[in-house]
C-alpha positions in Angstrom: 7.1 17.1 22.2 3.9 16.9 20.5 2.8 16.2 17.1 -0.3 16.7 14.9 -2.4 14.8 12.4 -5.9 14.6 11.3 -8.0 16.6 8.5 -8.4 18.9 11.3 -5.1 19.6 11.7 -5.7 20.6 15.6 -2.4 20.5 17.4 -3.7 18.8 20.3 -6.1 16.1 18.7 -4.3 13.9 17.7 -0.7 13.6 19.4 1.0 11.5 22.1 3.2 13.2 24.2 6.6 12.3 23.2 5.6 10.6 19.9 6.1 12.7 16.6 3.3 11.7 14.2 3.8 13.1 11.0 1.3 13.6 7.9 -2.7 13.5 7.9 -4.5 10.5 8.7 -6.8 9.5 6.1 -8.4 6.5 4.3 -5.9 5.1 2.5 -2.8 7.4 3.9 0.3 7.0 6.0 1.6 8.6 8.8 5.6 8.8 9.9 6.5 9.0 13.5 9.3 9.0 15.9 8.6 7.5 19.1 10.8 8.2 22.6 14.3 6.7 23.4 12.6 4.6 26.1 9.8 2.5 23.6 9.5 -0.9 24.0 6.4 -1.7 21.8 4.0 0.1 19.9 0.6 -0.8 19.0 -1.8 0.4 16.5 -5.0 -0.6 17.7 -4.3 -4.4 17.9 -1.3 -4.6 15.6 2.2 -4.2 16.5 4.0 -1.4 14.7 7.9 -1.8 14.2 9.8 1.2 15.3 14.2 1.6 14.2 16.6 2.5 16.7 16.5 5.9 16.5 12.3 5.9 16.8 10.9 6.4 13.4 8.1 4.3 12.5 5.2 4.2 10.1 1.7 3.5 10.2 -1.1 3.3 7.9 -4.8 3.4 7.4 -7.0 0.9 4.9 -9.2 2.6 2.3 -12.4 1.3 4.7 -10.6 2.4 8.0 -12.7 3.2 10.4 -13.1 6.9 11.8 -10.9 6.2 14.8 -7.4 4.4 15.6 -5.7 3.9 19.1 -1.9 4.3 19.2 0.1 3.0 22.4 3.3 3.0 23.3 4.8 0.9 26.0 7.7 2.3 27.7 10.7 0.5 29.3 9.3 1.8 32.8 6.1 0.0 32.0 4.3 3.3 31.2 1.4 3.5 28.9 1.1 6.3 26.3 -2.3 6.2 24.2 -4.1 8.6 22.1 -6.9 8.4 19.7 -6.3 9.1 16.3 -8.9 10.4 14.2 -9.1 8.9 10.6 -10.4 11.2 7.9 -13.0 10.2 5.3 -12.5 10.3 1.6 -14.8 11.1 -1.0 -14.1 7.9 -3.1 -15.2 7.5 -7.1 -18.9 5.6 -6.9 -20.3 4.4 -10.4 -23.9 2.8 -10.2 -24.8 0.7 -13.2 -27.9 -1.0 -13.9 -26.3 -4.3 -14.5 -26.1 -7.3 -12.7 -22.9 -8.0 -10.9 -20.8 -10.7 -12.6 -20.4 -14.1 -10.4 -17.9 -15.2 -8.9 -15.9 -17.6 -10.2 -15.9 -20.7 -7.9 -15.7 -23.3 -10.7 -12.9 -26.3 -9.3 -10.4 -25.4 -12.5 -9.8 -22.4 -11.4 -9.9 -22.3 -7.9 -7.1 -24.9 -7.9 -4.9 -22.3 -10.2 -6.2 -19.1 -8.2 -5.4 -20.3 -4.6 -1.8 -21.0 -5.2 -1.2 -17.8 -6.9 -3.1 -16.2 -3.8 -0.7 -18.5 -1.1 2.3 -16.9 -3.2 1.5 -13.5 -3.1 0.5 -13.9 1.0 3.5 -15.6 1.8 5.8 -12.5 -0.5 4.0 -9.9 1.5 4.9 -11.6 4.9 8.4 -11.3 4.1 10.4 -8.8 6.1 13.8 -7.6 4.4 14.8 -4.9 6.4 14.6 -2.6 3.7 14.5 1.3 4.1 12.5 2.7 1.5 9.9 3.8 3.6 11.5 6.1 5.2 12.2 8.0 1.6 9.6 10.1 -0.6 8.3 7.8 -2.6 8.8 8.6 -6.9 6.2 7.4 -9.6 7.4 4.4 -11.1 5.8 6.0 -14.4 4.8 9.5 -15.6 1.9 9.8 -17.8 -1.9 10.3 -17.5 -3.9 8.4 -14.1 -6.4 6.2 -15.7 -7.6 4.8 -13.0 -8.2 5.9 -8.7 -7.4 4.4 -5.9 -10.8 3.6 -3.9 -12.5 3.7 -7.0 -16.0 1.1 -7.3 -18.8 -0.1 -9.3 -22.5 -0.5 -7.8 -24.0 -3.2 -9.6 -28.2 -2.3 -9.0 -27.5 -2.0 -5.6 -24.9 -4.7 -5.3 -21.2 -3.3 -4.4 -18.3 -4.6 -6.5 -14.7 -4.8 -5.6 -13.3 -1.5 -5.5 -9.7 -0.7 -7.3 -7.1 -1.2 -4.7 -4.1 0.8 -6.9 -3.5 3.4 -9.4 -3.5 2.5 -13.0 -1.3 4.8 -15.3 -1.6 5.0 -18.6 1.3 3.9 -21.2 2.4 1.9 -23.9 3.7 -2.0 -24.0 7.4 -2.0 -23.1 7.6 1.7 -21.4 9.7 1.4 -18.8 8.7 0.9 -15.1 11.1 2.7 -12.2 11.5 2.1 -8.8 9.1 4.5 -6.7 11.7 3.8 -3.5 14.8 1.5 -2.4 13.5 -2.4 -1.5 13.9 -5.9 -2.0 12.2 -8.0 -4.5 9.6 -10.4 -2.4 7.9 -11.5 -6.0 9.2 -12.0 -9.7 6.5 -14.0 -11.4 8.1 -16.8 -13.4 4.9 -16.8 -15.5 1.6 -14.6 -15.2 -0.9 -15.2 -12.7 -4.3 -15.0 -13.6 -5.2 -12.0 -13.3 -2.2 -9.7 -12.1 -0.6 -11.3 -15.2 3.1 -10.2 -14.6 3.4 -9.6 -10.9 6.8 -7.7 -8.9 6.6 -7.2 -5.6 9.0 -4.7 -3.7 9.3 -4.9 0.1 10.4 -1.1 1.3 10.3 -2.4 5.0 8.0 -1.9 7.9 5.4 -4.4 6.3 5.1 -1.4 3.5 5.2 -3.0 -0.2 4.5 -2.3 -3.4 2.7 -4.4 -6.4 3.5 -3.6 -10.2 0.7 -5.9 -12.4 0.4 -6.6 -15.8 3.9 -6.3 -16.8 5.3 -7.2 -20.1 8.4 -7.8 -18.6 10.2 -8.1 -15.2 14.1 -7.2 -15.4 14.9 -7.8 -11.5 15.6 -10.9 -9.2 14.1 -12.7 -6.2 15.5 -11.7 -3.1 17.2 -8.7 -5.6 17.9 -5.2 -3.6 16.7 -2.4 -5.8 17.5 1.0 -5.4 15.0 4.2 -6.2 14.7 5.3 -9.6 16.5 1.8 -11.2 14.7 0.5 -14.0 12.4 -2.7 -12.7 10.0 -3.6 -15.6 8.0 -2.4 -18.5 4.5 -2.1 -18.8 2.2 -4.5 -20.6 -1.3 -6.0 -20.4 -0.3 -9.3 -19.3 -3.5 -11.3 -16.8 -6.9 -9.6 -16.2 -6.4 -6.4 -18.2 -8.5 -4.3 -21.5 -5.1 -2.9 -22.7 -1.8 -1.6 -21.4 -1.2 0.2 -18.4 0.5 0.0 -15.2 -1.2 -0.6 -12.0 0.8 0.4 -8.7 -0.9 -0.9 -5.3 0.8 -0.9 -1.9 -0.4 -2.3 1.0 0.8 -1.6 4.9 0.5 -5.0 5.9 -3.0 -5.6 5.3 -4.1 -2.5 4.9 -4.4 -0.9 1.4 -3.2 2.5 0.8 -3.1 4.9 -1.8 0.2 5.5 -3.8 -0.9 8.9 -4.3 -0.3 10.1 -1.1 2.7 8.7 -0.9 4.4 10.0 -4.5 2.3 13.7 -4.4 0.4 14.9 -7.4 1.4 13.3 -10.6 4.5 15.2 -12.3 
């Protein structure tokens, strides 16, 4: 069997013979697949991918990936199959200001804080649960207007700034925040960090995750299993934020993805 993917959508481009890749590949997007009964390890470029039982597996692409990815899979036999996958470009949001780019901060004070916080939030997103929620289609953990894109960046008078790595929606301090799919809880701030403020982290398996910042309040556990659509949190403007709002990021292991593609146009 073959399957497609790319912006091309060419039914021979991008497809392994006996691997099922479903979905687009993009910046920022994910891709499903169902590899053959006989897999012993696939590869995506030079990261392992995990693959169930009965195949299915996911893979992702950063917002900076570069235009081409190599997927192998290595057969019980010893057989190699390996195709290149084309990675579409994205048109991201670009604002040039004629302003200087703020410094960063580097002073000792808060570097001591920051680098824990950063340790902590490493060490959640290494965790693997087992979860399932990646196979599912993913909900928005809150309806309302998109505020702010995915991919989106500031040029400071030439200089590049960090670009947004999630998708802030807009809303009111204490509207509730759902579940987009079932997971386990990897991070429930005890206090706000300094600039996620309120952080929740959500494994949904496969080294996919989800990030909820700024919250006003947390209602779930470490180590809690959550299922879609329960009630996890309520938005606030807790850390580094102008005013209330939620901001949803997910990351495939390192890569960061787009939560639009994964939860569809917003309701």
């Amino acid at each position: 069997m073959i399957g497609s993917v790319g912006a091309a959508k060419d039914p021979t481009s991008n497809s392994i013979t006996g691997i099922i890749l479903d979905g687009e590949a993009q910046q920022g997007g994910v891709l499903i697949g169902t590899a053959p009964a006989a897999t012993a390890e696939l590869r995506l470029d030079d990261q392992p991918v995990r693959f169930d039982r009965d195949g299915r597996f996911l893979i992702a692409f950063d917002r900076d990936a570069k235009p081409q990815a190599r997927l192998t899979a290595r057969l019980a036999d010893g057989h190699m199959l390996s195709q290149i996958i084309n990675v579409a470009p994205r048109a991201w949001r670009i604002e040039r200001v004629n302003t200087a780019l703020r410094p960063v901060r580097d002073n000792k004070a808060y570097l001591a804080l920051r680098r824990p916080e950063l340790a902590r939030i490493a060490a959640a997103r290494s965790v693997d649960t087992g979860a399932t929620g990646w196979r599912q289609r993913f909900l928005w953990p809150r309806v309302g207007r998109i505020s702010g894109l995915f991919g989106s960046q500031r040029v400071y008078q030439g200089v590049p700034g960090a670009y947004h790595g999630g998708i802030d929606v807009a809303a009111l301090t204490g509207d509730t925040v759902l579940a987009p799919a079932d997971g386990v809880v990897v991070l429930a701030a005890d206090r706000p960090l300094t600039l996620e403020g309120n952080l929740l982290m959500i494994d949904h398996g496969h080294g996919l995750s989800s990030a909820f910042l700024h919250l006003s309040r947390i209602d779930v556990k470490l180590g809690q299993s959550i299922r879609q659509g329960q009630r996890i949190g309520a938005v606030g403007a807790t850390g580094r934020a102008t005013g209330p709002h939620l901001h949803w990021g997910m990351r495939w292991n390192e890569a960061r993805i787009d939560p639009l593609l994964l939860a569809g146009p917003m309701p």
